[in-house]
PDBQT receptor file of N, H, CA, C and O in Angstrom, charges set to zero:
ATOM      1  N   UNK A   1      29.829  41.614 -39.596  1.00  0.00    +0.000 N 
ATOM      2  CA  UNK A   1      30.985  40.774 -39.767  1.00  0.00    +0.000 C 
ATOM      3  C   UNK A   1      31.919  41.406 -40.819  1.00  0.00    +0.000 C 
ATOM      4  O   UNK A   1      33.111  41.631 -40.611  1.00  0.00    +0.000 OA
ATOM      5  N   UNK A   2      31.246  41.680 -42.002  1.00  0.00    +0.000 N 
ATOM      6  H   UNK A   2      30.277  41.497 -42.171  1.00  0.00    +0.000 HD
ATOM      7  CA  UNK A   2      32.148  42.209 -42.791  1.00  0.00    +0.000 C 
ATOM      8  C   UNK A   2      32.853  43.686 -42.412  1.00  0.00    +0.000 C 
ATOM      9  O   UNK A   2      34.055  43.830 -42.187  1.00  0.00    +0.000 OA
ATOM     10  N   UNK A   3      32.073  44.510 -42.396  1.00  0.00    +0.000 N 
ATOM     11  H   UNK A   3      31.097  44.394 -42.579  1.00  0.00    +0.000 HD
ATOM     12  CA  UNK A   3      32.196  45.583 -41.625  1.00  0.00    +0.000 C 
ATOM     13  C   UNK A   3      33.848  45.592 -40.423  1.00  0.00    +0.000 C 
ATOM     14  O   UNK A   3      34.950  46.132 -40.517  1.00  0.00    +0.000 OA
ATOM     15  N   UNK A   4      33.445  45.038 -39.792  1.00  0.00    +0.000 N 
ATOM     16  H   UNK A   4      32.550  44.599 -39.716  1.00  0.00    +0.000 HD
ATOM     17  CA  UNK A   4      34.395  44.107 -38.785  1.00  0.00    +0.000 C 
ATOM     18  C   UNK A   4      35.897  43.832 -39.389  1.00  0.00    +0.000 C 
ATOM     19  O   UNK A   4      37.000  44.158 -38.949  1.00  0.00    +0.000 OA
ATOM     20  N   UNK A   5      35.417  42.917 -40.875  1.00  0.00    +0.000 N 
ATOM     21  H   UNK A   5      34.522  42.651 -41.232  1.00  0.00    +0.000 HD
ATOM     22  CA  UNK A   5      36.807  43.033 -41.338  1.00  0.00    +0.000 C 
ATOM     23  C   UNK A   5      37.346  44.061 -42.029  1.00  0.00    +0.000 C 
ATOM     24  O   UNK A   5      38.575  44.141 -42.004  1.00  0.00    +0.000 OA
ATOM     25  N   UNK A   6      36.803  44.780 -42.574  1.00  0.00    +0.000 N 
ATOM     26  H   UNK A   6      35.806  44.715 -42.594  1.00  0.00    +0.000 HD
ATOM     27  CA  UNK A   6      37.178  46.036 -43.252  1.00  0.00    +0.000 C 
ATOM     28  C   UNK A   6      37.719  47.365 -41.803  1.00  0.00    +0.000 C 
ATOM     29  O   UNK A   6      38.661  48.145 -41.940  1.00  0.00    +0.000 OA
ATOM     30  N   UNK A   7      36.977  47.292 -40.756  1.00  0.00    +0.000 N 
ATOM     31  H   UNK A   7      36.211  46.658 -40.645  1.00  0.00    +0.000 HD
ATOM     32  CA  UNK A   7      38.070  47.859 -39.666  1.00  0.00    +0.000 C 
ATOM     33  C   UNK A   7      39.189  47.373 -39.460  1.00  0.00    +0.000 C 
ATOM     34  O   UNK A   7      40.229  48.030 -39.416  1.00  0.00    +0.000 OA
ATOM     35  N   UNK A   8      39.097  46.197 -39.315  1.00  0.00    +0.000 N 
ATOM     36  H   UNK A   8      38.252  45.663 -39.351  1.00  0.00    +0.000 HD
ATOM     37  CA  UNK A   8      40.645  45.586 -39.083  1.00  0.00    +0.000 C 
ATOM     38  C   UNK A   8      41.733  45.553 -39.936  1.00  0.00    +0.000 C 
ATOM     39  O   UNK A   8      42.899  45.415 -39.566  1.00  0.00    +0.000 OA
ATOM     40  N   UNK A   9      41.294  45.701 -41.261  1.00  0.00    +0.000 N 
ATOM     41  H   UNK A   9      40.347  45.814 -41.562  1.00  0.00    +0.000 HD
ATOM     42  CA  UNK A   9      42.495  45.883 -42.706  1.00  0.00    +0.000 C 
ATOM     43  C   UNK A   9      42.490  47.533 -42.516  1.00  0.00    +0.000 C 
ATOM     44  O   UNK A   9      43.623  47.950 -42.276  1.00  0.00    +0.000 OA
ATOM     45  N   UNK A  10      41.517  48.519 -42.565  1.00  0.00    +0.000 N 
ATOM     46  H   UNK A  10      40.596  48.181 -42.760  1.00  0.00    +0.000 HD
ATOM     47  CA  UNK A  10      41.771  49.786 -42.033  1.00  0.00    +0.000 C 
ATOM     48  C   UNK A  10      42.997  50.014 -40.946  1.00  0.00    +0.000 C 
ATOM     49  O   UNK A  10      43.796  50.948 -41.013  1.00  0.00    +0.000 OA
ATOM     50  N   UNK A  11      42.994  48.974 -39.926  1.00  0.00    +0.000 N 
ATOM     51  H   UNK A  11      42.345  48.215 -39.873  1.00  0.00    +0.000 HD
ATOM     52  CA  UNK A  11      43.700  49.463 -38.840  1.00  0.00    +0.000 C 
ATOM     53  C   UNK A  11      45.028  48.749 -38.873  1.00  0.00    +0.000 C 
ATOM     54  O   UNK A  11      45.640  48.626 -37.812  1.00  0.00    +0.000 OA
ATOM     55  N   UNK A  12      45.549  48.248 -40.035  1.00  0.00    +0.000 N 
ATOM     56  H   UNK A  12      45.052  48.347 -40.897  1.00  0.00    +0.000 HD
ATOM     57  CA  UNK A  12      46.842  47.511 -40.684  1.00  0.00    +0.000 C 
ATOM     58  C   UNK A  12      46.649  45.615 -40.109  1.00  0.00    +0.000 C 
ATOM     59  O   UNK A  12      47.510  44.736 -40.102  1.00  0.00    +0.000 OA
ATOM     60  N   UNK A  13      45.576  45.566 -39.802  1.00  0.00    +0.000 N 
ATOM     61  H   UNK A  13      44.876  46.281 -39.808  1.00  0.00    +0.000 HD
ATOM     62  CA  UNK A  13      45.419  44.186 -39.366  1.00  0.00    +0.000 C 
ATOM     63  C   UNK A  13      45.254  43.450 -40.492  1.00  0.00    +0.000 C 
ATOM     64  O   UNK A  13      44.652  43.816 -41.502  1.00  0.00    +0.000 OA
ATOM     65  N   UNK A  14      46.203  41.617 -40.174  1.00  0.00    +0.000 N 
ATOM     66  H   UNK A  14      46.692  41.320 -39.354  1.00  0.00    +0.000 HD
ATOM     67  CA  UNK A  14      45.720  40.711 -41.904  1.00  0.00    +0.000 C 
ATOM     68  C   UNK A  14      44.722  40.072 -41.002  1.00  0.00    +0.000 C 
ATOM     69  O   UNK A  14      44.686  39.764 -39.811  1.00  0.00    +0.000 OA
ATOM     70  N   UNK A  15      43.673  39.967 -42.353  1.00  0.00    +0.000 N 
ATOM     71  H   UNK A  15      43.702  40.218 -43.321  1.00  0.00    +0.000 HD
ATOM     72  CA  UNK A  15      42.533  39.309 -42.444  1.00  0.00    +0.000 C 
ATOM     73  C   UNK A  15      43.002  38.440 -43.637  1.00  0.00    +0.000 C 
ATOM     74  O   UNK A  15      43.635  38.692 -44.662  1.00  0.00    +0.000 OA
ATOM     75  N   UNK A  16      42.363  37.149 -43.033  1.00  0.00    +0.000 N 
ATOM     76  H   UNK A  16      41.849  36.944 -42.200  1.00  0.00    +0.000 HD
ATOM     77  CA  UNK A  16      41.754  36.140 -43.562  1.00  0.00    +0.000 C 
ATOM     78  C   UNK A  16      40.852  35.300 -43.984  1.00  0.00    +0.000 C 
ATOM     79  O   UNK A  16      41.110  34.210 -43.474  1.00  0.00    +0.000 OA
ATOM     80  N   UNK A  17      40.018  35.241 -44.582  1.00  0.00    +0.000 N 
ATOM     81  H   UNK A  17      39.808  36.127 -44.996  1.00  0.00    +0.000 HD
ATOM     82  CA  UNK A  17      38.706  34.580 -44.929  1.00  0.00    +0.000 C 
ATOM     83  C   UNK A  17      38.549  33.643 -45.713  1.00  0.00    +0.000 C 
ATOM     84  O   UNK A  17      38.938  33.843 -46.864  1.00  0.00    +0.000 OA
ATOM     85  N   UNK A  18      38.018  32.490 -45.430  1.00  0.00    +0.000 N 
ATOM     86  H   UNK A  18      37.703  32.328 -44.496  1.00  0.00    +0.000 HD
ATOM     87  CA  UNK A  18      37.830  31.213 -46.383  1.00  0.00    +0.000 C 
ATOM     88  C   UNK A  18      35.729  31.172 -46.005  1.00  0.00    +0.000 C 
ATOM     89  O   UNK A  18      35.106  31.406 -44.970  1.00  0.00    +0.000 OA
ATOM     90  N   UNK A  19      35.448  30.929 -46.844  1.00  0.00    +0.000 N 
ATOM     91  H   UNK A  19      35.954  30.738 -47.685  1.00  0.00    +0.000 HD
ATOM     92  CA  UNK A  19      33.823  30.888 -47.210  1.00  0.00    +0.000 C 
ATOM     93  C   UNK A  19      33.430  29.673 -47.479  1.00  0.00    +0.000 C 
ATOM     94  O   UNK A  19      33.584  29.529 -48.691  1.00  0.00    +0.000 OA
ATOM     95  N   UNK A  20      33.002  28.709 -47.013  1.00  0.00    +0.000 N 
ATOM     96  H   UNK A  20      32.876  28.825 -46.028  1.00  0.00    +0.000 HD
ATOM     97  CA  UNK A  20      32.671  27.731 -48.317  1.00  0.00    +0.000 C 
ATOM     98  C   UNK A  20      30.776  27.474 -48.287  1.00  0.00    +0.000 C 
ATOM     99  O   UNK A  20      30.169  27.592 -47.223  1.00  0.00    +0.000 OA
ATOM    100  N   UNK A  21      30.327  27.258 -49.098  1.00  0.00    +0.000 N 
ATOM    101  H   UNK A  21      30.819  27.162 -49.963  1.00  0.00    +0.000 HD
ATOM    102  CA  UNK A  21      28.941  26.556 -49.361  1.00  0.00    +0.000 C 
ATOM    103  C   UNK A  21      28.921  25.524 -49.578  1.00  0.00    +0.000 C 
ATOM    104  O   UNK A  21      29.694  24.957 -50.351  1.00  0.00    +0.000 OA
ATOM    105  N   UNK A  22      27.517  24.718 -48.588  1.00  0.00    +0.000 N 
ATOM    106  H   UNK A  22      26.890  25.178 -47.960  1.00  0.00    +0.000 HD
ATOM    107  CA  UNK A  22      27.282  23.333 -48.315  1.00  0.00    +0.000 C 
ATOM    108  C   UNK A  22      26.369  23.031 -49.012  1.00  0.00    +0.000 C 
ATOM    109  O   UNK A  22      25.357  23.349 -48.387  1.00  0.00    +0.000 OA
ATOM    110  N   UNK A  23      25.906  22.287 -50.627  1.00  0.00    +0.000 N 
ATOM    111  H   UNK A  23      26.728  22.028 -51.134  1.00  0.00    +0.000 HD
ATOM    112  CA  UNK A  23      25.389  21.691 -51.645  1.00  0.00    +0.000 C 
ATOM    113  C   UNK A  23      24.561  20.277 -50.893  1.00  0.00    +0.000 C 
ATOM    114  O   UNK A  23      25.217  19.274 -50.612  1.00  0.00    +0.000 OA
ATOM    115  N   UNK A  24      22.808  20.371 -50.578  1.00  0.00    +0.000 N 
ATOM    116  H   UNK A  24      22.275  21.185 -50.807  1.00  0.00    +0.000 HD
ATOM    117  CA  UNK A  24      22.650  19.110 -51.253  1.00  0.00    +0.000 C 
ATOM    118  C   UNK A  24      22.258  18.492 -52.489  1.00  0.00    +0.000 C 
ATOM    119  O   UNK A  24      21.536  19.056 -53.311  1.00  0.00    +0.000 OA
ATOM    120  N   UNK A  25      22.830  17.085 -52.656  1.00  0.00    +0.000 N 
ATOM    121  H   UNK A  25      23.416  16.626 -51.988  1.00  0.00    +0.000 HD
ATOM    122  CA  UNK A  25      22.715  16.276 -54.488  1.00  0.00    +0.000 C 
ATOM    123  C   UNK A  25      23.161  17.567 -55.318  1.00  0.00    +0.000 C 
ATOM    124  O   UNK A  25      24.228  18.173 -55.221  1.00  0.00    +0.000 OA
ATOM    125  N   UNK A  26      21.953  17.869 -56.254  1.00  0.00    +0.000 N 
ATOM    126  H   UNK A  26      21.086  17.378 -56.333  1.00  0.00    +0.000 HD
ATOM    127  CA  UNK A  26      22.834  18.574 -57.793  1.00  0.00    +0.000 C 
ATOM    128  C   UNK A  26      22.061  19.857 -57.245  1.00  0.00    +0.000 C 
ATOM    129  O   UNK A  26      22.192  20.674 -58.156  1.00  0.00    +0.000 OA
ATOM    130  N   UNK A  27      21.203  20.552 -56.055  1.00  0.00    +0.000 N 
ATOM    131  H   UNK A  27      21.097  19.888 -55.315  1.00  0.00    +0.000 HD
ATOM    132  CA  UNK A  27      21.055  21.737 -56.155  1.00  0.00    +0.000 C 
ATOM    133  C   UNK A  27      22.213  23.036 -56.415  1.00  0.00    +0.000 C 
ATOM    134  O   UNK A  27      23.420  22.833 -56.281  1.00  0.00    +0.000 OA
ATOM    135  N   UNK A  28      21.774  24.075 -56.715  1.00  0.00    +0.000 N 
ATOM    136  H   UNK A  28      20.793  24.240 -56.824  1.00  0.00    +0.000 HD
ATOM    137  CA  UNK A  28      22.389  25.334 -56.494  1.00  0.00    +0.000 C 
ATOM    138  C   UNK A  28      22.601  25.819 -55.924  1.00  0.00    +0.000 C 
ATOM    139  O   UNK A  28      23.577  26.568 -55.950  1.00  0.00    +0.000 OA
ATOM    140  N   UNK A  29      21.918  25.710 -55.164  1.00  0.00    +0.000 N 
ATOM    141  H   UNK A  29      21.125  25.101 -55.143  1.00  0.00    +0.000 HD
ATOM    142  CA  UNK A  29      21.392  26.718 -53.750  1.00  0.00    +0.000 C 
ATOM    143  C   UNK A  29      22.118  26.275 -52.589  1.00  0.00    +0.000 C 
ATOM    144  O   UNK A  29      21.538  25.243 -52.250  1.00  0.00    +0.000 OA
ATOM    145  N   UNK A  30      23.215  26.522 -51.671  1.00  0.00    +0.000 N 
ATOM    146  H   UNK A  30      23.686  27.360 -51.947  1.00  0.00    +0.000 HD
ATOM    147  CA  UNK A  30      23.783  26.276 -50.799  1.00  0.00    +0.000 C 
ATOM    148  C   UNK A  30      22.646  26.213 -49.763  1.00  0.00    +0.000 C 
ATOM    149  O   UNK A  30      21.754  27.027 -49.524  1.00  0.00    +0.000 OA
ATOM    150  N   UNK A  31      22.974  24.822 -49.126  1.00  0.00    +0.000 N 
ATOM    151  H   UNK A  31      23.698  24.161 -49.320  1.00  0.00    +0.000 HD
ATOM    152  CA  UNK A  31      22.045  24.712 -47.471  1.00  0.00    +0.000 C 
ATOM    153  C   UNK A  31      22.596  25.569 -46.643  1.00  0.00    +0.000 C 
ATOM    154  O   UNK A  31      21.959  26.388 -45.981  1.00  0.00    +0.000 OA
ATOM    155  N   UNK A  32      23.681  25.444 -46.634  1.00  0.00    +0.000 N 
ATOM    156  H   UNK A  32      24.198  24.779 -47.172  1.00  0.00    +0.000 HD
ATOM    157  CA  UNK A  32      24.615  26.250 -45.272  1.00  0.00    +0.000 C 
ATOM    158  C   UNK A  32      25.770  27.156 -46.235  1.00  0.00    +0.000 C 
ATOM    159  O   UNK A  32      25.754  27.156 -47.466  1.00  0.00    +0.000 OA
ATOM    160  N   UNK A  33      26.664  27.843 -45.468  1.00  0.00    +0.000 N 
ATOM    161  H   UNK A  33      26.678  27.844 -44.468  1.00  0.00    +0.000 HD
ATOM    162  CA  UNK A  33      27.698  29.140 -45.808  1.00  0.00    +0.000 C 
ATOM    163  C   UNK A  33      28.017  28.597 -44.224  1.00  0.00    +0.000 C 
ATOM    164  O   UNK A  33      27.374  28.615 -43.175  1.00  0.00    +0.000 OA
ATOM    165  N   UNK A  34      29.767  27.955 -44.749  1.00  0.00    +0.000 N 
ATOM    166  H   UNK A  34      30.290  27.940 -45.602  1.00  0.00    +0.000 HD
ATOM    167  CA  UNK A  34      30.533  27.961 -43.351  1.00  0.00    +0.000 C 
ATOM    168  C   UNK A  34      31.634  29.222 -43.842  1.00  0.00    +0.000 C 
ATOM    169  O   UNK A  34      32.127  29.439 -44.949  1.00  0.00    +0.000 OA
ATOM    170  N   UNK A  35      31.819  30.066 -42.318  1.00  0.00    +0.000 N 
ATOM    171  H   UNK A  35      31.418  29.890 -41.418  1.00  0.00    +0.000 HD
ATOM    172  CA  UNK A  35      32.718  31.035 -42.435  1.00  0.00    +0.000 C 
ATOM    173  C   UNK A  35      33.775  31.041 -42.081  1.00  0.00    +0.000 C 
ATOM    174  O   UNK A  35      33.732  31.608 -40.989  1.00  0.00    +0.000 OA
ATOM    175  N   UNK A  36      34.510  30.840 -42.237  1.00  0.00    +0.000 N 
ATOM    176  H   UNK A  36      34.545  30.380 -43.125  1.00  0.00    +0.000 HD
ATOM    177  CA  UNK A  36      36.442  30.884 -41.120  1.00  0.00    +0.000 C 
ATOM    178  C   UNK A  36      36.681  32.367 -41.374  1.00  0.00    +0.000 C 
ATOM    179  O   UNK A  36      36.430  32.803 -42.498  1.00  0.00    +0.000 OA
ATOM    180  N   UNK A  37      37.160  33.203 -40.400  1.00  0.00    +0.000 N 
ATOM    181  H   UNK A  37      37.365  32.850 -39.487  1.00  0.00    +0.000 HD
ATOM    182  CA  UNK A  37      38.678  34.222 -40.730  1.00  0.00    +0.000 C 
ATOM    183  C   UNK A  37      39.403  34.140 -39.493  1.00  0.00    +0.000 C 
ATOM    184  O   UNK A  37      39.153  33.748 -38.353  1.00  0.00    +0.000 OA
ATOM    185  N   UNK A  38      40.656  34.779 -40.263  1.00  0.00    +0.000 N 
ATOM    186  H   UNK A  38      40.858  35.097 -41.189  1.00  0.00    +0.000 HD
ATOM    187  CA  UNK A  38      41.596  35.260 -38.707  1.00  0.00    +0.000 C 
ATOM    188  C   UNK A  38      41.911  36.610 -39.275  1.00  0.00    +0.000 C 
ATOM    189  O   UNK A  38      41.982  37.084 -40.409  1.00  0.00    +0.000 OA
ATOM    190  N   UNK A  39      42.141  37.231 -37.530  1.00  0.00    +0.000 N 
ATOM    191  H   UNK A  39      42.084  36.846 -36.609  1.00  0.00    +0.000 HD
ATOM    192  CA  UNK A  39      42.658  38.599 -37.600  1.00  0.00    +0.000 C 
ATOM    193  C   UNK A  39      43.567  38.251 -37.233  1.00  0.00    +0.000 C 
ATOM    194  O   UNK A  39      43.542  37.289 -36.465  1.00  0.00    +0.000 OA
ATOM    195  N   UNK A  40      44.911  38.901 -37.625  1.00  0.00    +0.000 N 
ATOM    196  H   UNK A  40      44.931  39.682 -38.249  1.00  0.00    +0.000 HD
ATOM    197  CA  UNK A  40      46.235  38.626 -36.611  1.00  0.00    +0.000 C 
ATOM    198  C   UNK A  40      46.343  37.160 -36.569  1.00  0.00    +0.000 C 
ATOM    199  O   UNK A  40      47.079  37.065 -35.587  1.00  0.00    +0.000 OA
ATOM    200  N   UNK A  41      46.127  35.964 -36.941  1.00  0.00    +0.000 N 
ATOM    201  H   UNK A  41      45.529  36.042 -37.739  1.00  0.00    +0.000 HD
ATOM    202  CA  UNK A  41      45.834  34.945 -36.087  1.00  0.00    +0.000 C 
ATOM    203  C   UNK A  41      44.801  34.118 -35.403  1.00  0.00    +0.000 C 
ATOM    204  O   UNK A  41      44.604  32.911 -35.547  1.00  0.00    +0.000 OA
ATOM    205  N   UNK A  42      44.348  34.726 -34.850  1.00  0.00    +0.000 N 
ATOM    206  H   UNK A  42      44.508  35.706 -34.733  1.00  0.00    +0.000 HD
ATOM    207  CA  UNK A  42      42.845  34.549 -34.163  1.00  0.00    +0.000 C 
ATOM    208  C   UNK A  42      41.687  34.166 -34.727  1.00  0.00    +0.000 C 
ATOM    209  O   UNK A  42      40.807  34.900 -35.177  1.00  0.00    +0.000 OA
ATOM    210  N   UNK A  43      41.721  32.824 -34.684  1.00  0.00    +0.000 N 
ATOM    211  H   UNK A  43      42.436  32.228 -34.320  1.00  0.00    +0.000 HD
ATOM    212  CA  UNK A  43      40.504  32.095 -35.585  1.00  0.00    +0.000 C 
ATOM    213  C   UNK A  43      39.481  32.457 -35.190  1.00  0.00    +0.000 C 
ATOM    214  O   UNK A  43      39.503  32.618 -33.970  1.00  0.00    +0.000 OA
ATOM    215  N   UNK A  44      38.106  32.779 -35.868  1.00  0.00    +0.000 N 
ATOM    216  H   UNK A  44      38.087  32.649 -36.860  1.00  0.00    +0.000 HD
ATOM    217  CA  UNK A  44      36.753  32.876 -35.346  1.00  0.00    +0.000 C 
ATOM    218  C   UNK A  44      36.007  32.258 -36.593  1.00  0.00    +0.000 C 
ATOM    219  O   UNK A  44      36.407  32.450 -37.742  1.00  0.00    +0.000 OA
ATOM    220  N   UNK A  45      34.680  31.357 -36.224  1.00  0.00    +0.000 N 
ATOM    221  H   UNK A  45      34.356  31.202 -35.291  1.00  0.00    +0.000 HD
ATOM    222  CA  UNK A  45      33.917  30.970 -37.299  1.00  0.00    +0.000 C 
ATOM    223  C   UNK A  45      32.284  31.052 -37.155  1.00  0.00    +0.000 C 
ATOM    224  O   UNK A  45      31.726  31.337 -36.096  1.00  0.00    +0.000 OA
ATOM    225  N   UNK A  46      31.787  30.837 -38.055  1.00  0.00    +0.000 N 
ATOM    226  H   UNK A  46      32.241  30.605 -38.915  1.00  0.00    +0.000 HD
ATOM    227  CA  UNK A  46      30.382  31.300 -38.022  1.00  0.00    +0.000 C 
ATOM    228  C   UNK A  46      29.426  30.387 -39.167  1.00  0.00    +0.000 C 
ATOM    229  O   UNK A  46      29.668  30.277 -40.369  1.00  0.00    +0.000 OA
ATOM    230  N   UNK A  47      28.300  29.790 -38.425  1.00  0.00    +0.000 N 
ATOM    231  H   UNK A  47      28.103  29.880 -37.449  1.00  0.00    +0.000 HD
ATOM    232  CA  UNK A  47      28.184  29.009 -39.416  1.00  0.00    +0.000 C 
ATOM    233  C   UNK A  47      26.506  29.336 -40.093  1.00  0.00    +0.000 C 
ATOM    234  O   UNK A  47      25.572  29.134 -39.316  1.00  0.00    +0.000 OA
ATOM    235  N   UNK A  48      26.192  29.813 -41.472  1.00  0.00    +0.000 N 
ATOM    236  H   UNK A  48      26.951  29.977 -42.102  1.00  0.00    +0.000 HD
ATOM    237  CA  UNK A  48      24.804  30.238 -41.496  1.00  0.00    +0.000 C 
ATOM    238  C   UNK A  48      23.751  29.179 -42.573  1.00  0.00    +0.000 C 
ATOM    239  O   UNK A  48      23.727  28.767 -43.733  1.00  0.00    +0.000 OA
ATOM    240  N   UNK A  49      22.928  29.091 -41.255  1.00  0.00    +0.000 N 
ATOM    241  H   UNK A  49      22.947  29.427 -40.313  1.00  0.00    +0.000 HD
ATOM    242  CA  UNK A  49      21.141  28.499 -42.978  1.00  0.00    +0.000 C 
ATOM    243  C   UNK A  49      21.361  29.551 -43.763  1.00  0.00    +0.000 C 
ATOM    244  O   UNK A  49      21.787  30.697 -43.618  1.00  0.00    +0.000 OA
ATOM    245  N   UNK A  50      20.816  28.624 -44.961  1.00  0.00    +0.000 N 
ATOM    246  H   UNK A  50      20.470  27.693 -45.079  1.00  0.00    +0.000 HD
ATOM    247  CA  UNK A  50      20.531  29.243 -46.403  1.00  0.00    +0.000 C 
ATOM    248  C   UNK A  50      19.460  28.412 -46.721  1.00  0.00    +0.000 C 
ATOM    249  O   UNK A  50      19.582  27.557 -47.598  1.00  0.00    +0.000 OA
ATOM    250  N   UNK A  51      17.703  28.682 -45.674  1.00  0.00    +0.000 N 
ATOM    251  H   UNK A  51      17.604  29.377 -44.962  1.00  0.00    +0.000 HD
ATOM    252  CA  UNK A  51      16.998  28.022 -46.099  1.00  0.00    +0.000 C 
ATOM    253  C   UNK A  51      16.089  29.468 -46.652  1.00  0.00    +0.000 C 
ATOM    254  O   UNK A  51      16.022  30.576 -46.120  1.00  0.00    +0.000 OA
ATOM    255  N   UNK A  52      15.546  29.039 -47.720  1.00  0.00    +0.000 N 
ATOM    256  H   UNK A  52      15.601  28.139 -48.152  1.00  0.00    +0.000 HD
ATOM    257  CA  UNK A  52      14.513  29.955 -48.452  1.00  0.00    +0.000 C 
ATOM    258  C   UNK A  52      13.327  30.332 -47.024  1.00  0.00    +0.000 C 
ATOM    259  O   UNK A  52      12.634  29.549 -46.375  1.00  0.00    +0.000 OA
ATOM    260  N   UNK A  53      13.468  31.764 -46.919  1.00  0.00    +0.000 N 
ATOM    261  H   UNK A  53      14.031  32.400 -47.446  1.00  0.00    +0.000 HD
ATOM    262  CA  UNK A  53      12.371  32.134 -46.048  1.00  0.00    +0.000 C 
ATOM    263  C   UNK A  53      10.752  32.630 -46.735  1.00  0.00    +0.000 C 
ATOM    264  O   UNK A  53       9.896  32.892 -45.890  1.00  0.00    +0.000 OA
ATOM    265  N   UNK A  54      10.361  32.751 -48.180  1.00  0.00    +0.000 N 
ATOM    266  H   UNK A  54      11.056  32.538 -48.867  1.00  0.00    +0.000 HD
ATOM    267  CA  UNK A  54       9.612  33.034 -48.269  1.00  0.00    +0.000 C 
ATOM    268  C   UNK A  54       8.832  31.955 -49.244  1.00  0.00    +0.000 C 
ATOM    269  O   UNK A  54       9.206  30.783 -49.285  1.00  0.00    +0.000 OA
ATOM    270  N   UNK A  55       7.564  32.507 -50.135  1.00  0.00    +0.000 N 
ATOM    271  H   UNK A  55       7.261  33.459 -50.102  1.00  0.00    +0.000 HD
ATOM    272  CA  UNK A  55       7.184  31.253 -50.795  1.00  0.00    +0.000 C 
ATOM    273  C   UNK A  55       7.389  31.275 -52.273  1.00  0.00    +0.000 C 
ATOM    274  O   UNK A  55       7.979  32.224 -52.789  1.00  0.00    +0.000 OA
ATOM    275  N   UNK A  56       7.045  30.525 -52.806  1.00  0.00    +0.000 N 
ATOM    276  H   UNK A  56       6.566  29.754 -52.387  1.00  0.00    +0.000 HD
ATOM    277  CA  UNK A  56       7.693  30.647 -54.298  1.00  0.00    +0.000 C 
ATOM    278  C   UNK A  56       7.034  31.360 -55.345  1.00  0.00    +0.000 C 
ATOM    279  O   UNK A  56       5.806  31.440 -55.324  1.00  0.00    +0.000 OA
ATOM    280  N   UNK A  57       7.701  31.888 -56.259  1.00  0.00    +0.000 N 
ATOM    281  H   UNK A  57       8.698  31.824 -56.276  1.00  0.00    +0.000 HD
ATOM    282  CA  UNK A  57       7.208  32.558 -56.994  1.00  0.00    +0.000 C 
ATOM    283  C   UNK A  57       6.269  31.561 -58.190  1.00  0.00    +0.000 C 
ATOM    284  O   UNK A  57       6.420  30.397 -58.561  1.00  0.00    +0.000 OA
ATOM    285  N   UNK A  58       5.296  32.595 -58.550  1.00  0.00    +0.000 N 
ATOM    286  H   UNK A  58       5.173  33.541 -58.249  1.00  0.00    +0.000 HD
ATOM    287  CA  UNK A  58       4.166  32.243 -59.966  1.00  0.00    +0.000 C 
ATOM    288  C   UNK A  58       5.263  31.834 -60.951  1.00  0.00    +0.000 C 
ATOM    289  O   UNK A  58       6.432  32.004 -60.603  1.00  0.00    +0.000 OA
ATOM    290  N   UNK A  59       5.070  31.463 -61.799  1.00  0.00    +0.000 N 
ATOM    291  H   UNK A  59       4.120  31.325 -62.081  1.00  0.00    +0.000 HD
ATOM    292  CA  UNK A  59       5.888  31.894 -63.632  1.00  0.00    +0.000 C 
ATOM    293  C   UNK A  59       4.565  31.559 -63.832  1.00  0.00    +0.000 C 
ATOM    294  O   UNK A  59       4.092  31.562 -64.968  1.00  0.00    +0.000 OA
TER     295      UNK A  59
């Protein structure tokens, strides 16, 4: 994706990108990452989990 946009500003194309992270209560840790951009115009969005895939660490 990123990649993607960095061709398109390479190739004189505007990019646009808005990011936001989805908070539940007082965590830190975003549940979700919603993506918007446009090239030229052309909306595309993408929406990703941000669930922890592994197990937790000792202290």
């Amino acid at each position: 994706m990123e990649d993607g946009w960095a061709r398109n500003l390479r190739d004189g194309k505007s990019v646009v990108v808005h990011i936001v992270p989805l908070y539940e209560g007082t965590s830190k840790r975003p549940y979700r990452i919603n993506v918007t951009w446009r090239v030229n115009g052309k909306e595309e969005f993408r929406d990703f989990s941000n669930e922890s895939k592994g197990k937790p660490r000792d202290r």
